[in-house]
C-alpha positions as CSV (number, residue, x, y, z in Angstrom):
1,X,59.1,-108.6,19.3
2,X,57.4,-111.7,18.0
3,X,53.5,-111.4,17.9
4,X,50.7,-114.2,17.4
5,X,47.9,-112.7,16.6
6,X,44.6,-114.9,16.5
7,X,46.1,-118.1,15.1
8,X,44.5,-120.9,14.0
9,X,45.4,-124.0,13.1
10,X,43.2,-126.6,11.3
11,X,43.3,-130.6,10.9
12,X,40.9,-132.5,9.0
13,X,38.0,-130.4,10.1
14,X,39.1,-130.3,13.8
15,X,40.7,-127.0,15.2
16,X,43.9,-128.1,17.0
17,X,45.1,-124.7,18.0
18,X,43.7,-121.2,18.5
19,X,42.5,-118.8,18.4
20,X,45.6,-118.0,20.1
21,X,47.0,-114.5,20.6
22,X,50.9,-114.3,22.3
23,X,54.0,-112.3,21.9
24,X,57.1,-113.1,22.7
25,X,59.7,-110.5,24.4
26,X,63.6,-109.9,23.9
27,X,65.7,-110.4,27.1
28,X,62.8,-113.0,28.6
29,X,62.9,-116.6,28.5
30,X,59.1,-118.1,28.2
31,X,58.2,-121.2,28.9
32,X,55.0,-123.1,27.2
33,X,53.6,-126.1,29.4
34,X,50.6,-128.2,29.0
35,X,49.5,-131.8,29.0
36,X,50.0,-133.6,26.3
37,X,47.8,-132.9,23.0
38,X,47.4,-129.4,24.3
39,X,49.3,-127.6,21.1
40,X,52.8,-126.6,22.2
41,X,54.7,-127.8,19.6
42,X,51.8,-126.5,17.1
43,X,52.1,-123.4,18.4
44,X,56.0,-122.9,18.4
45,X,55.5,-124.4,14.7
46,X,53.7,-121.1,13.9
47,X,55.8,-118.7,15.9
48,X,58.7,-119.9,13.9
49,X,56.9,-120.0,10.8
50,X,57.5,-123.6,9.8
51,X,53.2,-123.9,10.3
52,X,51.6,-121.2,8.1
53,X,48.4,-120.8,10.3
54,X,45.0,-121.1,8.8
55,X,43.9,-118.3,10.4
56,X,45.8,-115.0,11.6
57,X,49.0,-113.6,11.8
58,X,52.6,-114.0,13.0
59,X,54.6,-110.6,12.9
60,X,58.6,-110.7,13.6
61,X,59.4,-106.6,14.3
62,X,56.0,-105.6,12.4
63,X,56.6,-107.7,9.5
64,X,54.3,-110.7,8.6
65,X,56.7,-113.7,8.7
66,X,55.9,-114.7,5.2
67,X,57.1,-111.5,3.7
68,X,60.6,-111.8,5.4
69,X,63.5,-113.2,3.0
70,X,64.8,-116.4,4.4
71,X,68.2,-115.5,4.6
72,X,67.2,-112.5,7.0
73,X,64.5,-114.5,9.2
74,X,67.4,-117.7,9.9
75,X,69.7,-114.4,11.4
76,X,66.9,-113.2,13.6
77,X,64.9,-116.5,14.4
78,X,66.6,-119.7,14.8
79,X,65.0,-123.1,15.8
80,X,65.6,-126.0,17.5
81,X,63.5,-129.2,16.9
82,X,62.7,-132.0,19.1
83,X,64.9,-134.5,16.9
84,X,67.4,-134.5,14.6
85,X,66.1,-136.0,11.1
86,X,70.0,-135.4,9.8
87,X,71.0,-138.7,8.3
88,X,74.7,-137.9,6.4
89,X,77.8,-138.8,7.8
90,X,78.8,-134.9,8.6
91,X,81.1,-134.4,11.4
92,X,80.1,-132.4,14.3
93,X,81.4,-129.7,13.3
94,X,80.1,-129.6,10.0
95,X,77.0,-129.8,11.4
96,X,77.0,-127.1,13.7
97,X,78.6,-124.6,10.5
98,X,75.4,-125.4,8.9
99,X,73.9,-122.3,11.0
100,X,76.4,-120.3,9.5
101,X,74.8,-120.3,6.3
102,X,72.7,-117.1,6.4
103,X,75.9,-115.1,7.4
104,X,77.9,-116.7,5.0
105,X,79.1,-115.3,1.5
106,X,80.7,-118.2,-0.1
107,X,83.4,-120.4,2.0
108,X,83.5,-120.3,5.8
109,X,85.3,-117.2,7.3
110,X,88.0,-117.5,10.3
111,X,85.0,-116.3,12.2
112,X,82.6,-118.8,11.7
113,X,85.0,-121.1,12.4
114,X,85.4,-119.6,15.6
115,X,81.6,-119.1,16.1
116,X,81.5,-122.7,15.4
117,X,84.0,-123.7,18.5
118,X,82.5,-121.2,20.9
119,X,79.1,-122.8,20.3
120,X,80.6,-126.4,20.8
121,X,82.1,-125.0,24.0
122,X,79.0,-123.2,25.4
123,X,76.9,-127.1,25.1
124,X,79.7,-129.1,26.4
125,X,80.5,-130.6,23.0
126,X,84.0,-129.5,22.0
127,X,85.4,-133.4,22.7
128,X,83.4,-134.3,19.7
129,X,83.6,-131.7,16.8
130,X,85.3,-134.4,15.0
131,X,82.8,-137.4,15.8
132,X,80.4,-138.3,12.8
133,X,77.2,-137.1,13.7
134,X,75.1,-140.5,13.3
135,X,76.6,-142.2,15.7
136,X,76.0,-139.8,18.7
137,X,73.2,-140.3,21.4
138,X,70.3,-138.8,21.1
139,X,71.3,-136.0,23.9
140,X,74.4,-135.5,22.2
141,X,72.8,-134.6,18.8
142,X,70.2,-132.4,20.6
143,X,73.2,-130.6,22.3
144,X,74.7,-130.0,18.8
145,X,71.6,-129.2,17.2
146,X,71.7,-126.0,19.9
147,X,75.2,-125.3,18.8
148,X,73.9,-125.0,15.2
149,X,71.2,-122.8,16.2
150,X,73.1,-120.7,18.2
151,X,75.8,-119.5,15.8
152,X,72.7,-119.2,13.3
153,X,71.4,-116.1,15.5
154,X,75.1,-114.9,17.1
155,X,75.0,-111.7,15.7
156,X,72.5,-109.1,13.2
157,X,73.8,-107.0,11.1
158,X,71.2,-104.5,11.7
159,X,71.2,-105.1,16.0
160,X,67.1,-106.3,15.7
161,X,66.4,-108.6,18.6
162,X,66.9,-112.6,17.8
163,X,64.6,-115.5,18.9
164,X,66.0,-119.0,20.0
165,X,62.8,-121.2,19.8
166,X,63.3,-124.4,21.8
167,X,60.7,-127.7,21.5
168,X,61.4,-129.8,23.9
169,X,65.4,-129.4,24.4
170,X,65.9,-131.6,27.4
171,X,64.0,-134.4,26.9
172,X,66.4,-137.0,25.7
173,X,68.9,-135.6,28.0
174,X,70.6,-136.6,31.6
175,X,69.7,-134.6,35.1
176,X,73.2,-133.0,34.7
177,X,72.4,-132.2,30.9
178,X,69.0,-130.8,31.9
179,X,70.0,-128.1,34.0
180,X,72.9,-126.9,31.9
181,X,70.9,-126.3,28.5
182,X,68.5,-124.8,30.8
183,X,70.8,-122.4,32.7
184,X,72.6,-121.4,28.7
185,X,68.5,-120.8,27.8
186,X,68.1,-118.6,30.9
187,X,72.0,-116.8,30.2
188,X,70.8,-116.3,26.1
189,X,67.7,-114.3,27.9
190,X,69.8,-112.6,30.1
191,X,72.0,-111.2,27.0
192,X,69.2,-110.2,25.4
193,X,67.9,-112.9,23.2
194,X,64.3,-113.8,23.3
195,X,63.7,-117.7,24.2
196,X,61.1,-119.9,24.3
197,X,61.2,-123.2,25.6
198,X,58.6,-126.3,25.5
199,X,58.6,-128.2,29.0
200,X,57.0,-130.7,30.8
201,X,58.8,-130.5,34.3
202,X,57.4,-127.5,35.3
203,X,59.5,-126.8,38.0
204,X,62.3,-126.4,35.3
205,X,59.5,-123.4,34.4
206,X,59.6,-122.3,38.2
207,X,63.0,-122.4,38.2
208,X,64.1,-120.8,34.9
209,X,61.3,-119.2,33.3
210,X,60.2,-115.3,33.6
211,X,56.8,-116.3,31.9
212,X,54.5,-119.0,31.3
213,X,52.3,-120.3,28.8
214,X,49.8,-122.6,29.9
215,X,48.0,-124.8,27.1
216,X,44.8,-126.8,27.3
217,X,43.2,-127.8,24.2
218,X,44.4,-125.7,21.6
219,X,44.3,-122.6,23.9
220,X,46.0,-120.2,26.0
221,X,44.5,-121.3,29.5
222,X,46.3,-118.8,31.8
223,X,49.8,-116.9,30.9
224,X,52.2,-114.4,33.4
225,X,54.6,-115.1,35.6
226,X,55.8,-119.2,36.5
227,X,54.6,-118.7,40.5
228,X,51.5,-116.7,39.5
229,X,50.4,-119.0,36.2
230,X,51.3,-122.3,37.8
231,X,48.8,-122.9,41.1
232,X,47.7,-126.2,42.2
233,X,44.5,-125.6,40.5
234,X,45.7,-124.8,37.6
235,X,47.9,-127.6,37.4
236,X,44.3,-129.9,38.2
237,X,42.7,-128.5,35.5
238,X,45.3,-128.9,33.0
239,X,47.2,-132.5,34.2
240,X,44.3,-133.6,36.7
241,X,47.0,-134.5,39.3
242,X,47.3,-132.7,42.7
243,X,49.9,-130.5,43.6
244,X,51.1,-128.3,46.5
245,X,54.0,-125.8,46.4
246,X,57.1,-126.7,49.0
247,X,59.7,-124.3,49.9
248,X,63.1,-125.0,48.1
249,X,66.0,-122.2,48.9
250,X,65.0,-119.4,47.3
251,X,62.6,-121.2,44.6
252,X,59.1,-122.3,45.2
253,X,58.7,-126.1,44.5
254,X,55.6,-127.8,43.0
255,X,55.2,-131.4,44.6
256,X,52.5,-133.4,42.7
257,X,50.4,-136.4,44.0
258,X,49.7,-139.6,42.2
259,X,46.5,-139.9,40.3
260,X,44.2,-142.0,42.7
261,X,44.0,-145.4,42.5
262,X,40.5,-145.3,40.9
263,X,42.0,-143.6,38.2
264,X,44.9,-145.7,37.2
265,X,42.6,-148.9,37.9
266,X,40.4,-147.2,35.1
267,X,43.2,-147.6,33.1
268,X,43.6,-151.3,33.3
């Protein structure tokens, strides 16, 4: 399990997160939504310990994060950013053996290699392990970047639960794209891993989350299940739109209104 434990975070005087107190679960994908400014990616900065919090604690299995070796944490926690800041002309696959690093003892094994394709295969990317990295779209690198997090946390020596920590995956990506990172988030939760995802749609939360996070100003506003959390006035308070659930096969479906036109003409 992965605790948060009355965190804080502190800017320039100004509390931007917390106290927040959260766990994450093995075998459940969890979704954090919230408008803009709210502290998602702040918050998933902590959880994966890139954001040592001013205040509280972050415990992977009982153990603080800070007093985990690196090597160990990358097998049970990987992470996956909301951009790529990789400038180097490595191939895609190259790129993607990077998350082989914590298992590796010297040169790559016939097993990371095959790791490696797997993961390629699994995000749709096996048409471009040989492509140079820099000169892929924006979706494409995200879709590698996953490949490289997920043969980071493919297997654990000592069978502890792993966590796949996702901040905003789909957002420079197609419809089609979308969905299928989503539905290999919601499979990786099926198999056992822990996930947890940053979105903005939040019927993509309906849809593939088995629990919500709901942010508001640095703080957890309401958490549980997506149908439960996610009621139209909830959704005011937090986006101050309107929004009514619809049926949609066997999903509920949030439809949200406009702002009124008072609000936009504010704006002008």
């Amino acid at each position: 399990m992965l605790r948060v434990t009355d965190t804080s975070v502190t800017r320039n005087g100004r509390r931007i997160l917390g106290p927040v107190s959260c766990e994450l679960q093995p075998a459940r994908m969890t979704a954090i939504i919230g408008p803009n400014g709210a502290g998602k990616s702040t918050l998933l900065r902590v959880m994966s310990g890139a954001l040592p919090p001013d205040e509280g604690t972050v415990e992977l299995h009982g153990c603080r994060l800070e007093k985990w070796a690196q090597h160990a944490l990358a097998r049970c926690r990987a992470v996956l950013a909301q951009s790529s800041q990789l400038q180097f002309s490595f191939s895609v696959r190259e790129v993607v053996m990077l998350g082989r690093t914590p298992h590796m003892r010297g040169f790559a094994r016939r097993e990371d290699h095959q790791s490696v394709w797997g993961a390629l295969d699994r995000v749709g990317m096996q048409d471009f392990a040989d492509r140079d990295f820099t000169t892929l779209s924006g979706g494409e690198k995200q879709r590698v970047q996953l490949a490289r997090a997920l043969v980071q946390i493919q297997e654990n020596a000592d069978d502890r639960a792993r966590f796949l920590l996702l901040d905003e995956p789909v957002s420079a990506l197609d419809l089609k794209y979308q969905h299928e990172v989503l539905q290999l988030a919601r499979s990786l939760a099926n198999e056992g891993l822990g996930v947890c995802v940053i979105l903005h749609d939040l019927n993509q939360a309906l849809d593939y989350a088995d629990y919500v996070l709901a942010l508001h100003h640095g703080q957890i506003e309401a958490e549980g299940h997506p149908a439960e959390v996610l009621t139209p006035d909830l959704v005011r308070h937090l986006y101050e739109v309107e929004a009514r659930y619809t049926e949609r096969g066997a999903h509920p479906h949030l439809r949200v209104s406009p702002p009124a036109a008072h609000s936009l003409s504010s704006l002008t």
